[in-house]
N, C-alpha and C positions, 0 to 999 in steps of 0.2 A: 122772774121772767127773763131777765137779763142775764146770762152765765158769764164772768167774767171771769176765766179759769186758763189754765195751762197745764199739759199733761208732759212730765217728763218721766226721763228712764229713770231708772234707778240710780244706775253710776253718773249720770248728769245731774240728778236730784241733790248725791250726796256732795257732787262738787259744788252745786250754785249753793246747797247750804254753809258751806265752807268758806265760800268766797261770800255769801253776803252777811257771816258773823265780822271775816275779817274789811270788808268796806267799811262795813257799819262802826269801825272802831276808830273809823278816819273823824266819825263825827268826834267832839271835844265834850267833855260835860256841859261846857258854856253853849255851846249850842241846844248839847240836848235839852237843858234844863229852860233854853228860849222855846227849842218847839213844846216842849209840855207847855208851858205859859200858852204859846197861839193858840194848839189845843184846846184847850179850858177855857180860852177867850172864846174860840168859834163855838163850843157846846152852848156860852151863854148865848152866842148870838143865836144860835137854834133855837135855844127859848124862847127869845125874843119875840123870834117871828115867828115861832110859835101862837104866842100871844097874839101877836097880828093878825094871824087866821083868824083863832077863835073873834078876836074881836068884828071881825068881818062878816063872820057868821053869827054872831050876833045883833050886830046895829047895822048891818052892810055899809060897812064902810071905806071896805076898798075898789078902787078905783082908779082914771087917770090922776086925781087930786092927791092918792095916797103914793102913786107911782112917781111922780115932780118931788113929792116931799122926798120921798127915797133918794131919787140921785142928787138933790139938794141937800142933805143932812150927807152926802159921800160927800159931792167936792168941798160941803165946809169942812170935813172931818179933813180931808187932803191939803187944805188950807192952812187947817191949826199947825202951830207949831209943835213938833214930837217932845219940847217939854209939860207942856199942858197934858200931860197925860190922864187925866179925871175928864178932861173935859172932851180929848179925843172917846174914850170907849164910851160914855153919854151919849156922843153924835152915833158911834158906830151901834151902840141895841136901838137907838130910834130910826136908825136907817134901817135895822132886820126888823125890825117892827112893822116900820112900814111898808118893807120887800113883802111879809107876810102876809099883811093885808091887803096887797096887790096882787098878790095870786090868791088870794080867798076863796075869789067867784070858783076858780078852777078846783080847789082844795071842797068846796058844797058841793059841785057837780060830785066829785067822784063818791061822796058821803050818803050821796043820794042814791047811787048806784048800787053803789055795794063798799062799806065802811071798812074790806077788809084791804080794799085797793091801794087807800090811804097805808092802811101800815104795809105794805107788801111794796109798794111805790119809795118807800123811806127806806125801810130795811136794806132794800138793792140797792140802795144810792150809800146808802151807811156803809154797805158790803165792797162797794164796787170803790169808795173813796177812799177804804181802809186799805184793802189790797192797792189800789195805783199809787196811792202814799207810800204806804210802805214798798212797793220795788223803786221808788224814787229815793226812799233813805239809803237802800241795801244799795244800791247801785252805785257805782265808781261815780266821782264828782264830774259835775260838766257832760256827765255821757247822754243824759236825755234834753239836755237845753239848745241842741241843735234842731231839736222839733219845731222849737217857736217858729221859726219861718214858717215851716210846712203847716202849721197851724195857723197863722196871720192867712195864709194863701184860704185857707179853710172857711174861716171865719169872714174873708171878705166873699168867698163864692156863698153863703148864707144869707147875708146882706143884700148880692143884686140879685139871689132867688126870691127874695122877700119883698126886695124890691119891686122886682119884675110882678110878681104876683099880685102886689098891690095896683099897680098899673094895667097890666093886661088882664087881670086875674087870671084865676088859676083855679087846677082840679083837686081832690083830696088825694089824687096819687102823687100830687105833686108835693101837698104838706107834708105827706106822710114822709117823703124823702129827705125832705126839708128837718122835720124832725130825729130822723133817723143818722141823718148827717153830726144834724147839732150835736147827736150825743155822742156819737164816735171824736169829734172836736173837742169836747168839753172833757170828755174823759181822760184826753190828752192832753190838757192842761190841768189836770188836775198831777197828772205827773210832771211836767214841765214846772208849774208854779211851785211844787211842793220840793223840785228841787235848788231853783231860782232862790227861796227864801233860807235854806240849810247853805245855799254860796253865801247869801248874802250874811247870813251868820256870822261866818268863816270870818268876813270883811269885816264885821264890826257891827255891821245894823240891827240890832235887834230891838225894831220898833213891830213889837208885836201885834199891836192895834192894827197897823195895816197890811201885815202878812195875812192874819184873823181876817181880813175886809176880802184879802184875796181869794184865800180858800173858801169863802161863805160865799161866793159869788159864783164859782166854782161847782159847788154844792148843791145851790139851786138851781144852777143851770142843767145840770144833769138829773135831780129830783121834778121837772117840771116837765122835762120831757119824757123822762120812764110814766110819770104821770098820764101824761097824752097820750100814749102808748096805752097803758094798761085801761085807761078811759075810752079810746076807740073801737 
């Protein structure tokens, strides 16, 4: 539903291919072999909450109870110390556990509709993560993290529409917007964070577990709206 694509020429084609084998070689084995690691961390945390769902649509058990537990099982996880490293990726699948079972209710509606929504709503989010990841690896260092601001400005005008809405309420053309917004934001941090954590590489950090927390958050954020989207 979502096209996230770009059309170039030819001789433009063959130069950004050229230019993003040779960025790409800026990255170090060392890092690469930390993003493969956040990778395969964030697939389990897919699972996870994977799990989450189904468990919701089975016992119904997501909720605001399951949603507290979530951002409570993050700030302990941000708490731990990055040598406790069993104990941080523990906190982190029971927090995508419980992220999962907090959009459940959302994940039965669309099941109920029509079950192909579900994987159609995944797949774009899969498609659309892979592509803005990757022009964030190929890309010159630093070239896309001057977005953050213009994405902070984003994410608060979100916030006092939400705001607003809850106060004065509001119409469905105004969610829709609101929706529509979020994913354009989210999408660009998905480039933004993805290249924040290949700096922070660079630096030395490679505490996977909370790169992993990043881009899973990331993820959902833009699977829950293609969701709403393809649900309306």
């Amino acid at each position: 539903m979502e096209a996230f694509s770009s059309v170039f020429g030819a001789v433009s084609s063959s130069n950004w291919n050229y230019e993003a084998l040779k960025n790409f070689r800026e990255i170090s084995p060392k890092v690469q072999s930390h993003l493969k690691r956040v990778y395969l961390t964030l697939c389990a945390t897919l699972i996870a909450s994977a799990v989450g769902a189904y468990l919701h649509i089975i016992y119904n058990i997501g909720g605001n109870l399951t949603f507290f537990a979530c951002l409570g099982t993050i700030l302990w996880l941000c708490l731990t110390p990055s040598h406790q490293e069993g104990k941080r990726f523990s906190l982190l699948m029971a927090s995508a556990l419980f992220e999962g079972a907090s959009i459940g209710p959302l994940i039965h509606l669309a099941i109920e509709i029509d079950p192909s929504i579900l994987v159609s709503a995944f797949v774009g989010t899969a498609l659309a993560f892979a592509c803005f990841s990757g022009a964030a690896m190929v890309a010159r260092r630093r070239e896309y993290l001057y977005l953050g601001g213009l994405l902070s400005s984003g994410v608060s005008i979100l916030m006092w529409l939400h705001f607003a809405s809850a106060i004065f309420g509001g119409s469905s053309a105004l969610f829709m917007f609101e929706v529509y917004f979020g994913l354009l934001v989210f999408v660009g941090y998905m480039v933004v964070d993805t290249q924040e954590i290949i700096e922070k590489a660079h630096l030395g950090d490679m505490d996977y577990v909370k790169h992993a927390l990043t881009l899973f958050t990331d993820f959902v954020a833009v699977f829950v709206r293609i969701l709403i989207i393809m649900v309306s």
